[in-house]
mmCIF file as Biopython writes it, N, C-alpha, C and O atoms, coordinates in Angstrom:
data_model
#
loop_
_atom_site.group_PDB
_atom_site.id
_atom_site.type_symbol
_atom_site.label_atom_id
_atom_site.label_alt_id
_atom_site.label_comp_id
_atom_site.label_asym_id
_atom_site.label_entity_id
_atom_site.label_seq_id
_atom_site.pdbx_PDB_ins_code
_atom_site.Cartn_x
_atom_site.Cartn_y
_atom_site.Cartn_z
_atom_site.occupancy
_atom_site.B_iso_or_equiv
_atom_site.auth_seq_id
_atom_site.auth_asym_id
_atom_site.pdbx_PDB_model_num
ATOM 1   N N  . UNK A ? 1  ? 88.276  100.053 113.090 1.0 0.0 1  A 1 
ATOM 2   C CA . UNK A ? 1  ? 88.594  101.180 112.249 1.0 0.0 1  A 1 
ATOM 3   C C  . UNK A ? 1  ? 89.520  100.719 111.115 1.0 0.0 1  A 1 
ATOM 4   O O  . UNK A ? 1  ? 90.638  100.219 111.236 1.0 0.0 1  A 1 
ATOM 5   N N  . UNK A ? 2  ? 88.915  100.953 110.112 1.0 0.0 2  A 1 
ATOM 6   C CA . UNK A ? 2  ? 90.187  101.181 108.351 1.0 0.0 2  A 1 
ATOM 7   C C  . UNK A ? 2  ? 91.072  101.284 108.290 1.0 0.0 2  A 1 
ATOM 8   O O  . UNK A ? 2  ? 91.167  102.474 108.589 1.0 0.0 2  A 1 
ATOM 9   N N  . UNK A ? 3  ? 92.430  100.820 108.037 1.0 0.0 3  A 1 
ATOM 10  C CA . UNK A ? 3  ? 93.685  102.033 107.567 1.0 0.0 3  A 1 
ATOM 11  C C  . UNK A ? 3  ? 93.460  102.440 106.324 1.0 0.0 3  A 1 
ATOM 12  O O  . UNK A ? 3  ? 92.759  102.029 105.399 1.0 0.0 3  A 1 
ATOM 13  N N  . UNK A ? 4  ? 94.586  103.811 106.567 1.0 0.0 4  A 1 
ATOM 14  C CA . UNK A ? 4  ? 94.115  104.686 105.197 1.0 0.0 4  A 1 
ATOM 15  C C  . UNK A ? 4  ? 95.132  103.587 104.113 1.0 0.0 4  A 1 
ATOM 16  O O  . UNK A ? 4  ? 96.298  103.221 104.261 1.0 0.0 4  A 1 
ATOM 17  N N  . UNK A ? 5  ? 94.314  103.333 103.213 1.0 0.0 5  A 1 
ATOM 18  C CA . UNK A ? 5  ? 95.744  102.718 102.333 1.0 0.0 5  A 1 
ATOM 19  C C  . UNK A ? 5  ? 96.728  103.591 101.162 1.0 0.0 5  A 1 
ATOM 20  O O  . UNK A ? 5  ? 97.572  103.360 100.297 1.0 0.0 5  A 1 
ATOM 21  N N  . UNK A ? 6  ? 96.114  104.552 101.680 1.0 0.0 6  A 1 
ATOM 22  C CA . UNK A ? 6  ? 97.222  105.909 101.109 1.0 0.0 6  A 1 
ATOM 23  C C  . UNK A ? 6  ? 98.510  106.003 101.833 1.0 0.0 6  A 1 
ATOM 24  O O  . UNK A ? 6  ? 99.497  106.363 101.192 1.0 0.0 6  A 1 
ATOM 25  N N  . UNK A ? 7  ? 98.662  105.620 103.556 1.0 0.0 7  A 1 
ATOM 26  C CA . UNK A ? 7  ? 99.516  106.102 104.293 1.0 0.0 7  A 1 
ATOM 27  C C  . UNK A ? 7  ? 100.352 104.045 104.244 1.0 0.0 7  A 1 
ATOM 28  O O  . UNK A ? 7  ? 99.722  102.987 104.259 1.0 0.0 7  A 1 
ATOM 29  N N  . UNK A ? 8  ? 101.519 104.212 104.201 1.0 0.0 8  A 1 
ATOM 30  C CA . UNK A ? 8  ? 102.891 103.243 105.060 1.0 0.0 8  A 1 
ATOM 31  C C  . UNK A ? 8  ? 103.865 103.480 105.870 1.0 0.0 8  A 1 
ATOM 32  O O  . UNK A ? 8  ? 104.717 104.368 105.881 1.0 0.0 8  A 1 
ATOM 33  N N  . UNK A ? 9  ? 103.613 102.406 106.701 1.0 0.0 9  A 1 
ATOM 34  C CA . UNK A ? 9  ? 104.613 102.627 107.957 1.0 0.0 9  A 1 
ATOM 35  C C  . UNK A ? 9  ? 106.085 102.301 107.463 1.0 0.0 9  A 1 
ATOM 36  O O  . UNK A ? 9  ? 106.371 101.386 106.691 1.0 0.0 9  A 1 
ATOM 37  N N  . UNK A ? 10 ? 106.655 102.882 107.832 1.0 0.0 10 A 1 
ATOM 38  C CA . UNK A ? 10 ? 107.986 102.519 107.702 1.0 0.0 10 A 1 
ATOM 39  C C  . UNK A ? 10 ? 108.908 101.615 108.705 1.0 0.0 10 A 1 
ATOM 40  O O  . UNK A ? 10 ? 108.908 101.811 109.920 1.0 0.0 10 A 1 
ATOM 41  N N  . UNK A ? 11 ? 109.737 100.546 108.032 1.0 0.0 11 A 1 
ATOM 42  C CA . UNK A ? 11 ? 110.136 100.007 108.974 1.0 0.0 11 A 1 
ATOM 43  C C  . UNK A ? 11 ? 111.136 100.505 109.663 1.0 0.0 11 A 1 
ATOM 44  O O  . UNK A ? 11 ? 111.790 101.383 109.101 1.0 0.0 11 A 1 
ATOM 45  N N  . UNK A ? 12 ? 111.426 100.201 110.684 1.0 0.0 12 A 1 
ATOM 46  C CA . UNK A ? 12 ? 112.814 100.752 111.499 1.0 0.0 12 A 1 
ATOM 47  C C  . UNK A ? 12 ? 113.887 101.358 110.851 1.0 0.0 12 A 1 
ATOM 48  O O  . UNK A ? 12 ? 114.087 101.335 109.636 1.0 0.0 12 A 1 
ATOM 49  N N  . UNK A ? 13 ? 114.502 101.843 111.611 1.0 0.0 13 A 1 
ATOM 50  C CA . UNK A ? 13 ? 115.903 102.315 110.718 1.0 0.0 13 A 1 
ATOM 51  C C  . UNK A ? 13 ? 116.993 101.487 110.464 1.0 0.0 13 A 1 
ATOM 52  O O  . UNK A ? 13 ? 117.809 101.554 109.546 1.0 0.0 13 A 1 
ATOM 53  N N  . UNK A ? 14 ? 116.912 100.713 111.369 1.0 0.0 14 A 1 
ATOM 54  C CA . UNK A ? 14 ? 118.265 100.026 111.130 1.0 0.0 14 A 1 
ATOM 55  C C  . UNK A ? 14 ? 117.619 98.685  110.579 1.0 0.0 14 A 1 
ATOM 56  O O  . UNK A ? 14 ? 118.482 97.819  110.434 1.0 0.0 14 A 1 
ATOM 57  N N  . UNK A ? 15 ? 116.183 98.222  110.190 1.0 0.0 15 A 1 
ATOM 58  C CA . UNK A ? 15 ? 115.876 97.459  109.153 1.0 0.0 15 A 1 
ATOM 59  C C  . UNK A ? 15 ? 115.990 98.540  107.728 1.0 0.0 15 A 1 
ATOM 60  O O  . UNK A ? 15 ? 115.630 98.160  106.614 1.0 0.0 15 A 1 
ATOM 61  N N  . UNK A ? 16 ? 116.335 99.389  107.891 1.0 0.0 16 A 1 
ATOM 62  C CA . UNK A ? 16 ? 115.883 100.402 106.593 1.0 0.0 16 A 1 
ATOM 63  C C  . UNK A ? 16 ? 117.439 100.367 105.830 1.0 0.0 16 A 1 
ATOM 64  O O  . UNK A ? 16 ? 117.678 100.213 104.632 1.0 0.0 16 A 1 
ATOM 65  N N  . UNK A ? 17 ? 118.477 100.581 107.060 1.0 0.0 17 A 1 
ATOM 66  C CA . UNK A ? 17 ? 119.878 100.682 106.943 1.0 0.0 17 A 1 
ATOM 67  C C  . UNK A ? 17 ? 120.638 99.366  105.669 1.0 0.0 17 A 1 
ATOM 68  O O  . UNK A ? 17 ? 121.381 99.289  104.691 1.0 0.0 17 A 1 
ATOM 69  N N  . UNK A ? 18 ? 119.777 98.534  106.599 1.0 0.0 18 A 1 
ATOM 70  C CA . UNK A ? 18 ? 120.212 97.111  106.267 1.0 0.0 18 A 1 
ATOM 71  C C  . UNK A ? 18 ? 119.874 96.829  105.063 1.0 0.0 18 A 1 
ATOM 72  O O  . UNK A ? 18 ? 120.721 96.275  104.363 1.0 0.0 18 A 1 
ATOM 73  N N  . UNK A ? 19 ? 118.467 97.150  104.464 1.0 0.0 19 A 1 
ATOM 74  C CA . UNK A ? 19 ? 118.034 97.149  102.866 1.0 0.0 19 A 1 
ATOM 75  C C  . UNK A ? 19 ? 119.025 98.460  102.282 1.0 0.0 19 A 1 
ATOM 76  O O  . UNK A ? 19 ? 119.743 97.949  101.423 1.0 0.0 19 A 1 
ATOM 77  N N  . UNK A ? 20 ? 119.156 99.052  102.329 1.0 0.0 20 A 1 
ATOM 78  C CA . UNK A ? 20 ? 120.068 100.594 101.409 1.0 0.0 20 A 1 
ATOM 79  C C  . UNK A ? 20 ? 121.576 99.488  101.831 1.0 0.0 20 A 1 
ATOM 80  O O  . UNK A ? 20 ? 122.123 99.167  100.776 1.0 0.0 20 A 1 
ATOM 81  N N  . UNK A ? 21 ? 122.073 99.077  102.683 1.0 0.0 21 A 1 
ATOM 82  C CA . UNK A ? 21 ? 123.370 98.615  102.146 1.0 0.0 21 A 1 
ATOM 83  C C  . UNK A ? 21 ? 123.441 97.046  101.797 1.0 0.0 21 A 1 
ATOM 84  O O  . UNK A ? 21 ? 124.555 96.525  101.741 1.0 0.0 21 A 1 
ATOM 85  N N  . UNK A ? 22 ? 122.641 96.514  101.634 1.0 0.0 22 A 1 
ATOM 86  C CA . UNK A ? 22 ? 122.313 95.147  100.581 1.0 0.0 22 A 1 
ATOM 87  C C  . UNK A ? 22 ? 121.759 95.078  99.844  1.0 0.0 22 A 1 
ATOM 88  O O  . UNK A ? 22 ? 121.309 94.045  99.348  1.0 0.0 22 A 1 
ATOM 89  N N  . UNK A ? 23 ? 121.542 96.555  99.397  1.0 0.0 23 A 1 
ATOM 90  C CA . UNK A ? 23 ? 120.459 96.443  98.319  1.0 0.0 23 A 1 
ATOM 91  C C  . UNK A ? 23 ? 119.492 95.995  97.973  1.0 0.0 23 A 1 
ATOM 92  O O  . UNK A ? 23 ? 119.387 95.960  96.747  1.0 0.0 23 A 1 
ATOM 93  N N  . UNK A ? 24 ? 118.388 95.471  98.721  1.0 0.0 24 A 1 
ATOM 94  C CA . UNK A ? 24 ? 117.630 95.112  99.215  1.0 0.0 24 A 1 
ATOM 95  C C  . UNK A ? 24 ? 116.373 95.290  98.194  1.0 0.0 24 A 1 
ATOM 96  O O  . UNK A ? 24 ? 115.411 95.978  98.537  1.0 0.0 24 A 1 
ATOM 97  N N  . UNK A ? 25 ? 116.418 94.630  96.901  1.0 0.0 25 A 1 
ATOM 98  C CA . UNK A ? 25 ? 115.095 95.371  95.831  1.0 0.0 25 A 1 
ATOM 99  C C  . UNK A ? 25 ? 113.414 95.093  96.769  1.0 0.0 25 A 1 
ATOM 100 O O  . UNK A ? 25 ? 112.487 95.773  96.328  1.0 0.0 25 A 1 
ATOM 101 N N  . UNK A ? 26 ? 113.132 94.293  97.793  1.0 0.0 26 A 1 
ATOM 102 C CA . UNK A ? 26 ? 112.570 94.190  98.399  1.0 0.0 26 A 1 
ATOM 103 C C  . UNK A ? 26 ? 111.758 95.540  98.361  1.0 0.0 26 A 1 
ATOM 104 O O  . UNK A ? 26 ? 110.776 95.798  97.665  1.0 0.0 26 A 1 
ATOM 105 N N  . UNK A ? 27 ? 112.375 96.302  99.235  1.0 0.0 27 A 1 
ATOM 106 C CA . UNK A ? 27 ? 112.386 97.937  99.559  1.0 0.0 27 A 1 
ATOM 107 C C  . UNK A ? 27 ? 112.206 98.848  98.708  1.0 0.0 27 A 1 
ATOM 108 O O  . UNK A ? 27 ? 112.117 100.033 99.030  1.0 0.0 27 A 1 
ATOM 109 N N  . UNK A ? 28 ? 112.124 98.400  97.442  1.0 0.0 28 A 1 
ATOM 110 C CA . UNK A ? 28 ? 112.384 99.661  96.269  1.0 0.0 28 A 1 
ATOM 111 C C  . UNK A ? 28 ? 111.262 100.457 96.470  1.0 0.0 28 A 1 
ATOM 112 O O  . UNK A ? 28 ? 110.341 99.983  97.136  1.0 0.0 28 A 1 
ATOM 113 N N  . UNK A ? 29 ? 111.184 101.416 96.082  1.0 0.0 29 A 1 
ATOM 114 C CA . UNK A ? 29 ? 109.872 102.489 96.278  1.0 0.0 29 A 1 
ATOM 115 C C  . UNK A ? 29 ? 109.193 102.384 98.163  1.0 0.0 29 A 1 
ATOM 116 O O  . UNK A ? 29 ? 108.444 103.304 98.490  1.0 0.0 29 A 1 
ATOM 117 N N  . UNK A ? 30 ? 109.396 101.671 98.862  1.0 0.0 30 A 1 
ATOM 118 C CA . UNK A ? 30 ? 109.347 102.117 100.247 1.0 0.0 30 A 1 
ATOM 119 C C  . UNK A ? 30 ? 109.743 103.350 100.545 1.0 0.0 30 A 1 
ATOM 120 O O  . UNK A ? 30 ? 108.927 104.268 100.632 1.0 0.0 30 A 1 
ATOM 121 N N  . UNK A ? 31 ? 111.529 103.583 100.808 1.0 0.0 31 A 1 
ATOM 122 C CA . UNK A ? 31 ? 111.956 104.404 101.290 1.0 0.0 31 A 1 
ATOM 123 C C  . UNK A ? 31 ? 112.786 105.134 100.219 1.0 0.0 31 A 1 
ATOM 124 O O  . UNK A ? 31 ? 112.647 104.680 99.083  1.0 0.0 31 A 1 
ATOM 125 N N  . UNK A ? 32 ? 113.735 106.319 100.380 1.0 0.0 32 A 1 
ATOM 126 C CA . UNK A ? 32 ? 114.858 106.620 99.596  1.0 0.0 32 A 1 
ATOM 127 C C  . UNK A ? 32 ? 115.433 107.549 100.603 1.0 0.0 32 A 1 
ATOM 128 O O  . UNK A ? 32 ? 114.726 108.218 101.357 1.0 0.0 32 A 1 
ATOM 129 N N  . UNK A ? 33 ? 116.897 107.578 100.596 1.0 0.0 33 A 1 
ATOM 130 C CA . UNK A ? 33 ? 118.045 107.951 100.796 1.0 0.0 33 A 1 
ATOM 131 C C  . UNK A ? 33 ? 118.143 109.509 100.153 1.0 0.0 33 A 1 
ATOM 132 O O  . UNK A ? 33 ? 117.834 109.701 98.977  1.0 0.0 33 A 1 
ATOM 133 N N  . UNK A ? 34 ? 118.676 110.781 101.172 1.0 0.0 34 A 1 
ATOM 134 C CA . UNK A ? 34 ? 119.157 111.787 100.508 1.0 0.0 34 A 1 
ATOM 135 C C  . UNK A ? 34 ? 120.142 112.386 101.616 1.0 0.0 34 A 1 
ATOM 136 O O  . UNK A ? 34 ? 120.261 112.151 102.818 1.0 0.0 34 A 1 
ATOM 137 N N  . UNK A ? 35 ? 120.631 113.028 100.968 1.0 0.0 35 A 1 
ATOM 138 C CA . UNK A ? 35 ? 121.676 114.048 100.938 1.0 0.0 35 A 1 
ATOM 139 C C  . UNK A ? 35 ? 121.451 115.304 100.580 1.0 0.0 35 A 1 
ATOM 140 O O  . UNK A ? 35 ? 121.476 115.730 99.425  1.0 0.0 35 A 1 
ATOM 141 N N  . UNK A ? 36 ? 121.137 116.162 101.952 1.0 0.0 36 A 1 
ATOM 142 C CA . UNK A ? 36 ? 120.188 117.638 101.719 1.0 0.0 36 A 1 
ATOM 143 C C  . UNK A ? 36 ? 121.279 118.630 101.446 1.0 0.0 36 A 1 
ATOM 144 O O  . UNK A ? 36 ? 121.161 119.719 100.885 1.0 0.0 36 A 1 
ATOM 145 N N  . UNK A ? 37 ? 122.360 118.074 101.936 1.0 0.0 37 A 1 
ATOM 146 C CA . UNK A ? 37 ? 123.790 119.573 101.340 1.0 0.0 37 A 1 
ATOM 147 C C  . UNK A ? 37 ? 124.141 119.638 99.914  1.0 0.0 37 A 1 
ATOM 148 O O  . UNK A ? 37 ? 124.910 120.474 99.438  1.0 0.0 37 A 1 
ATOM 149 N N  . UNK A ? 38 ? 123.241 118.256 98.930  1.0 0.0 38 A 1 
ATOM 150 C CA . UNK A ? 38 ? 123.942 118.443 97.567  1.0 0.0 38 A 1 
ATOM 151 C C  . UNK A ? 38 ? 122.900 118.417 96.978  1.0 0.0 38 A 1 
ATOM 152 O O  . UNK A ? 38 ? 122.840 118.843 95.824  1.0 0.0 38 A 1 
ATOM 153 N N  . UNK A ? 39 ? 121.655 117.835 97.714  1.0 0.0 39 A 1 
ATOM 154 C CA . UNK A ? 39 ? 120.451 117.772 96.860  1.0 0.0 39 A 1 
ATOM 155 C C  . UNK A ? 39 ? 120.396 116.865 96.178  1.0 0.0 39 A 1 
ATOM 156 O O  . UNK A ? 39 ? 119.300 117.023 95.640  1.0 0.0 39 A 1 
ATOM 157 N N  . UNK A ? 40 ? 120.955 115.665 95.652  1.0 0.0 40 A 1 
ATOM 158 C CA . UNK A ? 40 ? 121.250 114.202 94.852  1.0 0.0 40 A 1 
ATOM 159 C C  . UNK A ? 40 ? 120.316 112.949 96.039  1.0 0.0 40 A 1 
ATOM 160 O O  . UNK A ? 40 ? 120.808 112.651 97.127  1.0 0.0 40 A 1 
ATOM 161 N N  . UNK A ? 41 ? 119.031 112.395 95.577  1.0 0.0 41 A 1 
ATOM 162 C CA . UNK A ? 41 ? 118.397 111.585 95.829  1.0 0.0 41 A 1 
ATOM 163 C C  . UNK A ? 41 ? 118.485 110.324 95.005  1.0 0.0 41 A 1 
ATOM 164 O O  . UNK A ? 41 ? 118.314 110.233 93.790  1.0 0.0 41 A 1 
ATOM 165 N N  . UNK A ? 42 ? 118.827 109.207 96.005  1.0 0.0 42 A 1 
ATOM 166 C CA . UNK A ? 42 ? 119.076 108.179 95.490  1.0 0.0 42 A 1 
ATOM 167 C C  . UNK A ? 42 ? 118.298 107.178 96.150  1.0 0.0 42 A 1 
ATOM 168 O O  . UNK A ? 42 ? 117.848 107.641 97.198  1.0 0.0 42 A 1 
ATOM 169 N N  . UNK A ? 43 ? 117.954 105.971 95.953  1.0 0.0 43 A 1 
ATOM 170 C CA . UNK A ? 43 ? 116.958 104.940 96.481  1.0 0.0 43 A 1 
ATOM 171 C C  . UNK A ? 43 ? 117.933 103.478 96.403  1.0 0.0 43 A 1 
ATOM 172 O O  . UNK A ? 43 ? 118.906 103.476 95.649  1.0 0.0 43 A 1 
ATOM 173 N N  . UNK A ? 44 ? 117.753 102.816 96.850  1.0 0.0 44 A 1 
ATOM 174 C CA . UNK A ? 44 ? 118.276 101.623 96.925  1.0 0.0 44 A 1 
ATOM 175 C C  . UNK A ? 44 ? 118.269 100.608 95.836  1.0 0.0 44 A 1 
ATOM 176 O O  . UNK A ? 44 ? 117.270 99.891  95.794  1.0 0.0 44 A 1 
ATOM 177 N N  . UNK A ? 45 ? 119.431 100.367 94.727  1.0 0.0 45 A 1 
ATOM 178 C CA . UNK A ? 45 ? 119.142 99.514  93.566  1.0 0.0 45 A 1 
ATOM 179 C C  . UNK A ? 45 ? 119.926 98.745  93.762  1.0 0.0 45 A 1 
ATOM 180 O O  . UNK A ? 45 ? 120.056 97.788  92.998  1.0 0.0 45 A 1 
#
C-alpha cells in the first residue's frame, strides 16, 4: 500500500523539543509552536 504524500509524521516530542530550542532549521515548516491564551504562532528560526 502507498503513503498519502499529502500526510507527515511527526517526530516525537522531545525530538520536536530539541529542534524549537536549538533551533534546529532542519525542522522549519515540519512543526510550529503556539500559545492558544495569546494566539501568537511562532515556528522555530
Amino acid at each position: 500500500m502507498m503513503r498519502d504524500p499529502t500526510t507527515t509524521e511527526l517526530p516525537d516530542l522531545q525530538t520536536c523539543e530539541q529542534a524549537r530550542l536549538s533551533r534546529d532549521a532542519r525542522f522549519d515548516g515540519l512543526f510550529f509552536t503556539a500559545v492558544t491564551s495569546t494566539g501568537i504562532y511562532c515556528r522555530p528560526v
